[in-house]
C-alpha positions, -999 to +999 in steps of 0.1 A: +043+131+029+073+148+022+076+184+026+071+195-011+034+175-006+048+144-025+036+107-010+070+090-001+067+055-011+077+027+010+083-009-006+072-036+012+099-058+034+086-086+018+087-076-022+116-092-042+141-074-061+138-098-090+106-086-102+077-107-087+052-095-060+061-060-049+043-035-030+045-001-020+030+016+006+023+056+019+012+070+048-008+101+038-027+127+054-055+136+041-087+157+048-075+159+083-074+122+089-048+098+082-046+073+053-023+044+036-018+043+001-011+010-015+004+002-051+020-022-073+054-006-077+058-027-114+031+003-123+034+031-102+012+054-122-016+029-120-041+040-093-038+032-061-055+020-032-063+038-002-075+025+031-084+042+063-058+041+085-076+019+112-078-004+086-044-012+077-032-039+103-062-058+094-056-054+059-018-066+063-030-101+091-058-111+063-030-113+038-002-126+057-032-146+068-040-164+034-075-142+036-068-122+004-051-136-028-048-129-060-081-102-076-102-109-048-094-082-026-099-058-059 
């Protein structure tokens, strides 16, 4: 977070800049514990998702992975 409270968004190394599949991610801290916040940065005032933070690097290796395509992760 940034000072002010915002979530400072991060795009993904691996989104284009033509469009395509991109990404953003957040580190956040809430509730006293920490979180990642995930969006599609083509609709950033979509919802989000938010995963525990212990859950991110296995998130990231089951889709770099082939384990989640496409809506089945939704």
């Amino acid at each position: 977070m940034t000072p002010n409270g915002s979530v400072r968004w991060i795009k993904s190394s691996y989104s284009s800049q033509e469009g395509g599949n991109c990404l953003e991610w957040a580190p956040t801290y809430a509730q006293g514990h920490s979180t990642v916040a995930i969006r599609d940065s083509k609709n950033p005032h979509a919802p989000s998702l938010t995963l525990e933070a212990s859950a991110w690097s296995p998130f990231v290796y089951a889709i770099k992975n082939g384990g989640l395509s496409g809506t089945e992760a939704l």
